[in-house]
N, C-alpha and C positions, 0 to 999 in steps of 0.2 A: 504493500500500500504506500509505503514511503517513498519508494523510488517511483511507481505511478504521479505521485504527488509531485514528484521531481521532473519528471517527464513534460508534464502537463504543464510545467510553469513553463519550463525551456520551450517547450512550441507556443507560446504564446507571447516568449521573445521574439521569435522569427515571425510570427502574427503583428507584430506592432513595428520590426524594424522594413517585413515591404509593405504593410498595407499602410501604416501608422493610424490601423484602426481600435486593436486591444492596449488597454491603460492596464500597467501592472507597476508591484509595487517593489522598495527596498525597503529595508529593515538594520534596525537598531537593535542590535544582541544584550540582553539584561542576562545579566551571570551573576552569582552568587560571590562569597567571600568577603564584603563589604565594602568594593571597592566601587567608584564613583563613575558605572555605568553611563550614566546619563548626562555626563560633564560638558556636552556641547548640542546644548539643546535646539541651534538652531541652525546645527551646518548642514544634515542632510536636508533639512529644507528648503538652504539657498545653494546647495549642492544638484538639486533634482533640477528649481527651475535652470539655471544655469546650466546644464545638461539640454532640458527640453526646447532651449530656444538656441542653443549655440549647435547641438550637434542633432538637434531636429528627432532625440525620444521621444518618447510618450509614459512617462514615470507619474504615474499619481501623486501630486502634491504632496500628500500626506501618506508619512511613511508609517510603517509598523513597527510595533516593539516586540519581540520577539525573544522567547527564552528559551536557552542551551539546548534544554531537555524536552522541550517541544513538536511533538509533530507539526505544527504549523510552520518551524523551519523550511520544510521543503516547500514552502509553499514560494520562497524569493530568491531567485537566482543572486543575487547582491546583499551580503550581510556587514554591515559596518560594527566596531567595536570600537571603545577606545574606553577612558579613565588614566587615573595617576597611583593608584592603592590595588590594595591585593586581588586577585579572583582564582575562584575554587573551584574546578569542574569536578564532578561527582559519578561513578563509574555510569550509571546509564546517559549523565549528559556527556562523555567522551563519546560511547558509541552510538549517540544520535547525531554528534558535530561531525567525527569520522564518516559516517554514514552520508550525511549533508553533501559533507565535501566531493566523497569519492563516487558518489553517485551524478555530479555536476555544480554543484554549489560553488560560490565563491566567497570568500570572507574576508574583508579590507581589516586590518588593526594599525589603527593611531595611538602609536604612545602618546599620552598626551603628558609626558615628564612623570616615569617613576614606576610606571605599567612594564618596563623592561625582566626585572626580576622576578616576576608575576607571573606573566604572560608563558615565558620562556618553557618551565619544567611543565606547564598547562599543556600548553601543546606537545610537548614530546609525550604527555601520556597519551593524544590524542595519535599519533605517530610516530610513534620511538624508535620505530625504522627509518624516520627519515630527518633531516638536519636543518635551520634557516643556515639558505645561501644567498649571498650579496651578490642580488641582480646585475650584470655585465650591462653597462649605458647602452648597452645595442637591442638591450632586450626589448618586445613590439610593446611591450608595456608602457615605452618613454616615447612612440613613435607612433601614435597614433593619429588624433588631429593637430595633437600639438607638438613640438618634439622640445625633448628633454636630454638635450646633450650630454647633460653630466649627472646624471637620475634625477631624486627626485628635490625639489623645490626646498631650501632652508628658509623656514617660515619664521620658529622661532629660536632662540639663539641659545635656551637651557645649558650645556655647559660647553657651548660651542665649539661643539665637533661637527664633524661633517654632516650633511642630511645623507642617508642611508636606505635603502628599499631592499628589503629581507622577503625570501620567498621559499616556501613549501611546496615540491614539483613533485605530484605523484604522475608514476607513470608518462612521465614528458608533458605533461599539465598541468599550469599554476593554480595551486588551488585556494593559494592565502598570499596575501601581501602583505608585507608590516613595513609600514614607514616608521623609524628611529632618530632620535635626535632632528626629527623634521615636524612635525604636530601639522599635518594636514588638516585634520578636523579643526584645530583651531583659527586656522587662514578660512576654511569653511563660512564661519561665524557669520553674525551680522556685525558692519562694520564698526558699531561702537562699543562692542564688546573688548576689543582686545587693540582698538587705535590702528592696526595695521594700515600700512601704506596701502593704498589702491593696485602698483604694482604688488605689491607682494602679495596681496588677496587674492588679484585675476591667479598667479600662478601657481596658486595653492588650487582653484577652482576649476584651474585648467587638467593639472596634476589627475584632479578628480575624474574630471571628465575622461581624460585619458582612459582612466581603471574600466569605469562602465563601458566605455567600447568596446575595450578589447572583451568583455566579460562577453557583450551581449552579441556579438561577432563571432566568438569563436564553437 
């Protein structure tokens, strides 16, 4: 039923990118552990439009919240995470994210400063077979409508190291992205949230758009 459910979203990507008749939606991941899920309340909003009128989707304004251990997971090709504090997957929400994933799923992670040591041993129980590798500039993930020479965008400047894009390849398919030391979601924002320059916003918003295409593309 889960992977039916996974099926059925994925054709209703390709329903919306030739007809641009089906609206579907993305999703904001809520996980456990106490850590501050919900830290950027209003980037996949100005994320989706910025999407629907730059690269001509059809993403429902309004996204979903959606939790680890949820069958409603498969219901979104594009799952977003982020926060700065702990998070705990729990042995059925491993094998329902694995599932997600390796069935089609995609899942964006924005550290949003502090989510690194968190995040990290989470997902290796979700795949402990497999390792975060730093995406080569060549990767179609930086080449989409927008191109991203040197990965991805440094947005904000936390202990100002490089901005980074870490990826999870099952089977020669990306199945997670983690931007590091870059805080996508927070370039996301609405602008007076966080002062950013207007340049550094577009290309935090560009960053983004890139991810959904290639997502809804491939």
């Amino acid at each position: 039923m889960k992977y039916l459910s996974a099926i059925f979203a994925f054709c209703l990507i390709l329903i919306s990118l030739k007809g641009n008749a089906q609206t579907f939606q993305v999703a904001l991941l809520k996980y456990n552990g106490g850590g501050d899920w919900y830290a950027n309340p209003t980037s996949l909003t100005n994320l989706v439009d910025f999407c629907n009128k730059n690269i001509k989707t059809n993403i429902d304004k309004e996204y979903a919240t959606v939790e680890v251990g949820s069958a409603e997971l498969f219901n979104y090709p594009f799952v977003h995470m982020t926060g700065h504090g702990n998070v705990v997957f729990n042995d059925q929400e491993v094998s329902n994210l694995r599932a997600y994933l390796i069935g089609g799923g995609f899942l964006h992670i924005s550290d949003n400063y502090g989510l690194d040591k968190f995040i990290r041993p989470q997902m290796k129980k979700l795949f402990p077979e497999l390792d975060f590798v730093e995406l080569p500039f060549d990767h179609p993930i930086y080449h989409q409508k927008y191109n991203f020479t040197n990965g991805p965008p440094k947005i904000h400047e936390h202990d100002g190291k490089p901005a980074q894009g870490f990826g999870l390849i099952w089977e020669g398919r990306l199945v997670c992205f983690y931007d590091y030391q870059c805080d996508l979601g927070d370039g996301w924002e609405d602008p007076d949230v966080h002062k950013d320059s207007p340049e550094t916003r577009l290309r935090a918003l560009q960053m983004g758009a890139n991810m959904i295409q290639f997502v809804f593309t491939k």
